[in-house]
N, C-alpha and C positions, 0 to 999 in steps of 0.2 A: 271070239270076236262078237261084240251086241251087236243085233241087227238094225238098231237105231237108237240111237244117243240125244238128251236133249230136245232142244226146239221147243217144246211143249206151249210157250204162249205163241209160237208162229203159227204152228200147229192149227191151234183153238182160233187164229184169227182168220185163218183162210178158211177153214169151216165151218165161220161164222158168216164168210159172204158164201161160200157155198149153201150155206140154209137162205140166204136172205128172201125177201120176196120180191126186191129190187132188183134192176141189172146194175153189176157190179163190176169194175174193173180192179184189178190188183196189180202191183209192179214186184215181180221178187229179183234183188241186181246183188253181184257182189263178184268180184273175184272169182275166176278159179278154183276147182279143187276142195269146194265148201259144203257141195251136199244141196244144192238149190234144186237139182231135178229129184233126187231123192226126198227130200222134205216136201214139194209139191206132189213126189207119184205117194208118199203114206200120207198126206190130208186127203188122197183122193179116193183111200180107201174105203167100201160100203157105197160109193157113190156111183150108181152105174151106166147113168146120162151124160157121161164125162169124153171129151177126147184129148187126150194128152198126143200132140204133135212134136216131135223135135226135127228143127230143120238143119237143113243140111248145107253145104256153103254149091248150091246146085243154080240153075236158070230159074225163071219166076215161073216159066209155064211148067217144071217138072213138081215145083215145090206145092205148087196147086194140084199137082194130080194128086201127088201123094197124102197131102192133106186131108182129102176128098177121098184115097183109099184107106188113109187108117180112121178116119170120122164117120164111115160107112157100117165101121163093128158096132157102134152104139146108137147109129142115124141112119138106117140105109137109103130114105129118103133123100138123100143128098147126092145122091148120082144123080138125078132128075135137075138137079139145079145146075145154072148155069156156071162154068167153072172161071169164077173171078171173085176176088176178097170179097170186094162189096154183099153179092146174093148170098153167097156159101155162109159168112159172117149174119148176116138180117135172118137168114134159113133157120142156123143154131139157135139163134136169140129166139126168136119164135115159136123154139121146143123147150127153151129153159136150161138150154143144155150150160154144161161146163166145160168150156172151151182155155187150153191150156196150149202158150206158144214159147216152146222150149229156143233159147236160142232167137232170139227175136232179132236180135242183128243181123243174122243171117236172111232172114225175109227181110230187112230194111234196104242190105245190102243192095237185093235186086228190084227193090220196088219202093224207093223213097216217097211213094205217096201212101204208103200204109198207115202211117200213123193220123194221115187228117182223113181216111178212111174210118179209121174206129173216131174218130171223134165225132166225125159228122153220124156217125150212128148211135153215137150215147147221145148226142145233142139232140139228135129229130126223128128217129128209129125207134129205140127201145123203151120207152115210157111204159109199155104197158110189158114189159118182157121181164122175166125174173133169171136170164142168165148170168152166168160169171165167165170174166175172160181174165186170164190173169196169164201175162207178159212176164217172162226169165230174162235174164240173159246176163252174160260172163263179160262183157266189154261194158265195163261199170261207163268209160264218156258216150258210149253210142246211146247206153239207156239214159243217162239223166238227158242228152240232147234229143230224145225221140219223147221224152214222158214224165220230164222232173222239172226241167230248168223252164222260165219263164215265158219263155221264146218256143218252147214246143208245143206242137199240137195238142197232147194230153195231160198239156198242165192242167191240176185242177179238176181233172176229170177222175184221178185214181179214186179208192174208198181206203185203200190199206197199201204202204211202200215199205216193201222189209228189205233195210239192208243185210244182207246176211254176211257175217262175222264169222270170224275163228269160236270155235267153242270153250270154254273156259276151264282152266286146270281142273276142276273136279271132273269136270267131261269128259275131257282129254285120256282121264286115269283109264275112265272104263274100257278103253281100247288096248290096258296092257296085263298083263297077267296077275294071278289076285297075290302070287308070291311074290311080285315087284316091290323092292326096299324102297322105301323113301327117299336117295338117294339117285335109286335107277330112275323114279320117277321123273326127282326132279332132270336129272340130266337128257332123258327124255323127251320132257318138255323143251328143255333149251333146243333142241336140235328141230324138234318138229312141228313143235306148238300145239293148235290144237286144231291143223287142219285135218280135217275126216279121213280123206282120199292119203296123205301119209303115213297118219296111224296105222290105216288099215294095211297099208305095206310093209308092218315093223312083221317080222316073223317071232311070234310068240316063244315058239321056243329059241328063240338063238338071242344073244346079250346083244347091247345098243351096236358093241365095236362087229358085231357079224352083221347086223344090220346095215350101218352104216356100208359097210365093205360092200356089202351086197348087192343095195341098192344105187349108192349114190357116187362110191371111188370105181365101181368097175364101169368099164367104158358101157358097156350093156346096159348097166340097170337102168331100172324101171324111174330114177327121181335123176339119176346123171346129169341131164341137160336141163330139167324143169324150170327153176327159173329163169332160164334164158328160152325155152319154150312160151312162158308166161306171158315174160315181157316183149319178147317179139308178136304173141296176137295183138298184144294192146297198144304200143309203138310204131309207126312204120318207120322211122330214124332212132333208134336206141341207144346209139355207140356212147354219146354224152349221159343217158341216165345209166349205162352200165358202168362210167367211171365213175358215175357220184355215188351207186351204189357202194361200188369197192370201196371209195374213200372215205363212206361213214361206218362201212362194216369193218376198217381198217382205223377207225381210233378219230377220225374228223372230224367233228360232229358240230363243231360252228361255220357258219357262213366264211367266216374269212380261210378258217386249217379247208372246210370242202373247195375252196377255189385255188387256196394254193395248191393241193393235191392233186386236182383236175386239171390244171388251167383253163377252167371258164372264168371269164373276165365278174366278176362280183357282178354286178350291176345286170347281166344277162342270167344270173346264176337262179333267181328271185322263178324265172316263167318255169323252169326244170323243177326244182322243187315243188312249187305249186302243181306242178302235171301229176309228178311222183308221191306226192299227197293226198289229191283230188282219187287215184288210184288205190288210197288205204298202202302204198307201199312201205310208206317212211310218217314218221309222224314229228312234229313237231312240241319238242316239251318246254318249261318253262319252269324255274321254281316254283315250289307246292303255295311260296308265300306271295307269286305274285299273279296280277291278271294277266292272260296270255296276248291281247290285245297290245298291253302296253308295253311287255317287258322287252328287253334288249339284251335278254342273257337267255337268247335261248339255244336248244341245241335240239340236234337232228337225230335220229335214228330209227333202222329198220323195224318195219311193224314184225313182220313175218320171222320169226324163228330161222325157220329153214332158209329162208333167201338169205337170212343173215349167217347161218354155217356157208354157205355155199360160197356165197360173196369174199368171204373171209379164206376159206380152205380152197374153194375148187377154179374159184374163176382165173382166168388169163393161164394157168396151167393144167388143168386136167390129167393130159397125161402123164404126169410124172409121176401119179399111184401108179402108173403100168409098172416104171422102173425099179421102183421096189417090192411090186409084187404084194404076197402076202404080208407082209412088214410094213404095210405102208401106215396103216391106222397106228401103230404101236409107235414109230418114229418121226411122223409129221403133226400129226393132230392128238394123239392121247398128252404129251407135254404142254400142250396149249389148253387142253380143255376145263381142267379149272379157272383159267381166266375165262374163257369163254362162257361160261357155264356160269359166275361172279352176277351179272348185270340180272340174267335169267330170276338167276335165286334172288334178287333183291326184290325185284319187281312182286314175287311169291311174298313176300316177308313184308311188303307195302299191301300186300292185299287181306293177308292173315291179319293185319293192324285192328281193322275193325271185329275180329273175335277176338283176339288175343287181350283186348282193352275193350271191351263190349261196356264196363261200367262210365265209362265215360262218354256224352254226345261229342264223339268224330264227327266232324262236317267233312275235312278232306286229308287224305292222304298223298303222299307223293314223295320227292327227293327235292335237296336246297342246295344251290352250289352258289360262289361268291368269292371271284379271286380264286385261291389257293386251298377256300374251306370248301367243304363237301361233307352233307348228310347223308346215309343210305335212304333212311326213313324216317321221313318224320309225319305226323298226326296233330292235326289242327284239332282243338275241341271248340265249342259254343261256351266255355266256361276259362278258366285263365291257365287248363292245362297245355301244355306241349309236350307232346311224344316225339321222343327221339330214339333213333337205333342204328347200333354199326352189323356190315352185314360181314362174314367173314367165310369164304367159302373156300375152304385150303384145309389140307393133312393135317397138320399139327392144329391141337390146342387152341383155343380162344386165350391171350393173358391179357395181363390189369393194364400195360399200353392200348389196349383196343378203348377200354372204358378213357381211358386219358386223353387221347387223338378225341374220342366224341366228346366231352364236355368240352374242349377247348374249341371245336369247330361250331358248338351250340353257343357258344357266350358270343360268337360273331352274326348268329341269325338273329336277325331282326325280325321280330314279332311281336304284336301288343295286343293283346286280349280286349276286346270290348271293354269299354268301362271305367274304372279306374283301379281297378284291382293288376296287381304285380301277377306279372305270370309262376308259374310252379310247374318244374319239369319233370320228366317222370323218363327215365334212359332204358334202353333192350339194348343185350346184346345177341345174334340171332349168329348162331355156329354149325358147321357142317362136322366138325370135329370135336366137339367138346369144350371142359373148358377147363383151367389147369384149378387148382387145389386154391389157390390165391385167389382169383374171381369167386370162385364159390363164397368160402371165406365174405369176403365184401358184400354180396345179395345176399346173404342170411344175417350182416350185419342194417346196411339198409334198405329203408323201405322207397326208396325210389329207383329202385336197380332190377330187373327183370331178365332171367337169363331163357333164354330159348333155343331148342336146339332144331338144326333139319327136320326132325321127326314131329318136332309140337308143332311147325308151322304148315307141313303136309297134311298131319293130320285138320290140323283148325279150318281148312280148306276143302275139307271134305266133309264137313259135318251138316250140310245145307244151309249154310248161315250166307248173306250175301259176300260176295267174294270176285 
């Protein structure tokens, strides 16, 4: 298991207001389960004026004590001070110290004047101070409403705001075994993505389906309940975003199929979404050809991997892995997981786009749907190419139907290249299985046909090339 994965420019930037000669504020917000205290306690390494606090969901006067007991290893002049934000806060600034507030909601919780506390002390306090304070925290609407959004105290006051994100499949890899096929990889990733805190739960030695079992169908394990752990910090009424979940991780992925699935009335449908957005949980996509502002063909789905297995297999039933015991991965979920596993690999095969066609300027990658057509992959260039690709993640064979289905769904996208030049298309076909004698055949006849398998697009994604 690496003992730290990534990060490297978040890294470099909090270390850069850790040197500053300025006093510095920093916001690090994201989700759950990301690696945000761990990425703040390694920039903090070599640094030994630092106090890294995590607070606790506790009273305001015990939060203070403790603060003041773990700020004491590096400060001990601070028991001397008076124990309230304001002095203890002006105290650090005054040593230069690096002050670290893990969990920052938690102190907001019990003392909603903390944030015009630190402001008024960046505003009239620290001018001549070279501290750093740099605010966490896991409840992504309490920090933008205490330190982002307009209306808050420390708007404006930050120097660096890192949202922290999932890590990305090359990342992802280094948490699984260096014998992992391309294959396990990818499937993998569909299930777990490339949150840190799951990986690190996959047991290296045992295959995805013991993992899975292990962790997530047995009533015990350690990820069982998680995203409904998640979303109940960050909701206090859920029950409506747990049904929109189910019914985009269940095939609904437009406004009108998530309302009929739910029965929230459309027109209320709009604030839930927006919440579940605002959240990083679901995102909203649009064809690759059109602007996302204007389009009206768009469609909804889970950000998160795993909320998306979960939502799909585990939610409203849980226990009925009990009822089949050890059988249960083999008979409920292994027949489903090549669909499941489909949208995954496409997304991998939209990101390989740009090595896999490096000779060409890609401006954007993405997927195109219209009616009844659908692209897996296509590639915008700045010149009059279009890339197109079918994804095909199934047993058998890639054949000469799959190339047939994409040119006919290509002669329906609408796209025009800058200029007055005819566009010129250039077709992938991207297989988990191979591909039969026939396709071959065809790519070695022309040169607009490119066939690629699981293995060229894992690999093209781990070669450091962006991705």
């Amino acid at each position: 298991m690496p003992e730290f994965v990534n990060r490297t420019e978040e890294l470099g930037r909090l270390r850069e207001l850790f040197d500053s000669d300025e006093a510095e504020l920093a916001v690090v917000y994201g989700r759950r389960r990301l690696g945000k205290t761990r990425l703040v306690e390694r920039a903090l390494d070599d640094y030994e004026r630092a106090v890294f606090y995590q607070a606790r969901q506790k009273t305001r006067t015990l939060q203070i004590e403790q603060f003041v007991e773990t700020a004491a290893d590096a400060f001990p002049g601070i028991e001397r001070v008076r124990q309230d934000w304001e002095p203890l806060f002006g105290y650090l600034a005054d040593q230069d110290g690096i002050v670290v507030l893990d969990e920052f909601p938690y102190l907001i919780e019990q003392d909603g004047s903390l944030p015009s506390v630190l402001q008024a002390l960046f505003d009239h306090e620290f001018d001549a101070s070279a501290a750093t304070f740099v605010l966490v925290g896991s409840s992504i609407s309490m920090m933008e409403e205490a330190t982002l959004l307009g209306d808050s105290p420390l708007y404006g006051r930050s120097s660096l705001n890192l949202d922290i994100r999932q890590l990305p499949f090359d990342a992802a890899v280094e948490f699984l075994p260096d014998e992992t096929t391309p294959d396990d990889a990818v499937r993998a990733w569909s299930v777990v993505g490339g949150v840190p805190y799951y990986l690190e739960e996959l047991d290296p030695t045992a295959s995805l389906e013991e993992n899975i079992r292990r962790t997530v169908l047995t009533r015990h394990g350690s990820l069982h309940d998680e995203p409904g752990y998640v979303l109940r910090m960050e909701l206090q009424k859920p029950t409506r975003y747990f049904s929109i979940l189910e019914a985009i991780a269940g095939g609904a992925t437009g406004r009108n199929e998530i309302a009929g699935a739910t029965g929230i009335d459309y027109n209320q449908l709009s604030t839930y979404l927006d919440r579940l957005s605002r959240l990083r949980l679901i995102e909203r996509r649009v064809p690759v050809t059109e602007r996302p502002e204007r389009s009206k063909r768009s469609r909804y789905r889970i950000r998160d991997p795993f909320f998306r297995f979960w939502f799909r297999f585990l939610y409203g039933s849980p226990d009925r892995y009990d009822e089949f015991g050890s059988g249960a991965y083999g008979r409920l979920i292994e027949p489903q997981m090549p669909d499941f596993v489909a949208p995954a690999f496409e997304d991998l095969c939209c990101r390989a786009l740009w090595t896999l066609y490096d000779e060409y300027p890609v401006i954007d990658v993405g997927q195109w749907w219209y009616q009844d057509h659908e692209v897996d992959v296509v590639g915008l260039t700045d010149e009059n190419v279009l890339i197109s690709g079918e994804c095909k993640y199934q047993a058998s064979p890639t054949d000469r139907s799959a190339l047939s289905s994409l040119e006919a769904h290509v002669e329906e996208l609408r796209w025009t290249p800058d200029g007055d030049d005819a566009r010129s298309c250039e077709y992938a076909l991207f297989s988990r299985s191979g591909f039969t004698d026939g396709v071959r055949d065809m790519a070695a006849e022309r040169s607009d046909l490119r066939l690629y398998s699981l293995a060229d697009v894992v690999e093209s994604l781990l070669d450091g090339r962006p991705c």
